[in-house]
N, C-alpha and C positions, 0 to 999 in steps of 0.2 A: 618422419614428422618431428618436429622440432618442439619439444613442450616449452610453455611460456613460464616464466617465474614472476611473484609478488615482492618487488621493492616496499617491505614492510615501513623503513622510515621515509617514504612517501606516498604510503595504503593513506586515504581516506576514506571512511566508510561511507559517510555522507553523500562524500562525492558519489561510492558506488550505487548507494539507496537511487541516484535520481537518474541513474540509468535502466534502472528496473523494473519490468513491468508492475503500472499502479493499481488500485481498484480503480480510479479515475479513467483510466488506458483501458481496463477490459471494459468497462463500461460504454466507452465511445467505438470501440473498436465492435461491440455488442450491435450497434445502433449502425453503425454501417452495413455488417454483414446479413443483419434481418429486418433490410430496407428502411430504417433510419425509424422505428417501430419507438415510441417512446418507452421508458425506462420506467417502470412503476415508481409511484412517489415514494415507497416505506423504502425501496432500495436508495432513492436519494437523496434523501433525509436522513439514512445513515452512514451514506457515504462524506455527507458535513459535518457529522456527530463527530467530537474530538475526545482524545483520552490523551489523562498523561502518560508521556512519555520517560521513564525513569534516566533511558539512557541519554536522552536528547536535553533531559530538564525541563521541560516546557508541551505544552500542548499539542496534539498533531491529529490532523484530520484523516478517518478512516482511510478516505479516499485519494488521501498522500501517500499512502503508504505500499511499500511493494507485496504482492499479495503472500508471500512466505514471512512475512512480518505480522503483517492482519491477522494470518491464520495464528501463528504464535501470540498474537495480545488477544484474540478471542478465547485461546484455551486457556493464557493463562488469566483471564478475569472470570473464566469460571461459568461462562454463559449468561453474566452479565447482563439483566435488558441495558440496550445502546437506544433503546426510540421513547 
């Protein structure tokens, strides 16, 4: 098997964040496999709750985000209310 290697001066990270599964993606991916079951409102109303982002500069929606990111800016706000 041939391992693949990271061209660091053409890594974007960005680019790789939006290949990654989102909270948005298990959400709908949630709603197919348990026959299209609506999503409780407190989950999707914090799935549009936004926090800043230090690395990005700017704002960014729960539910943008890939979920090994989310899980790191919930622990690091500390448990935060988000609603």
């Amino acid at each position: 098997m041939r391992k693949s290697t990271i061209n660091l001066n053409n890594y974007n990270l960005y680019e790789e964040m939006e290949k990654m599964l989102t909270l948005d993606d298990t959400l709908k991916i949630t709603q197919i496999v348990h026959d299209a079951n609506k999503i409780p409102q407190d989950i999707t109303r914090f799935a549009d709750a936004k926090r800043w982002s230090e690395s990005r500069g700017c704002f960014m929606r729960y539910g943008d985000m890939p979920l090994h990111y989310l899980i790191r800016a919930l622990l690091k706000d500390g448990g935060k209310q988000w609603v």
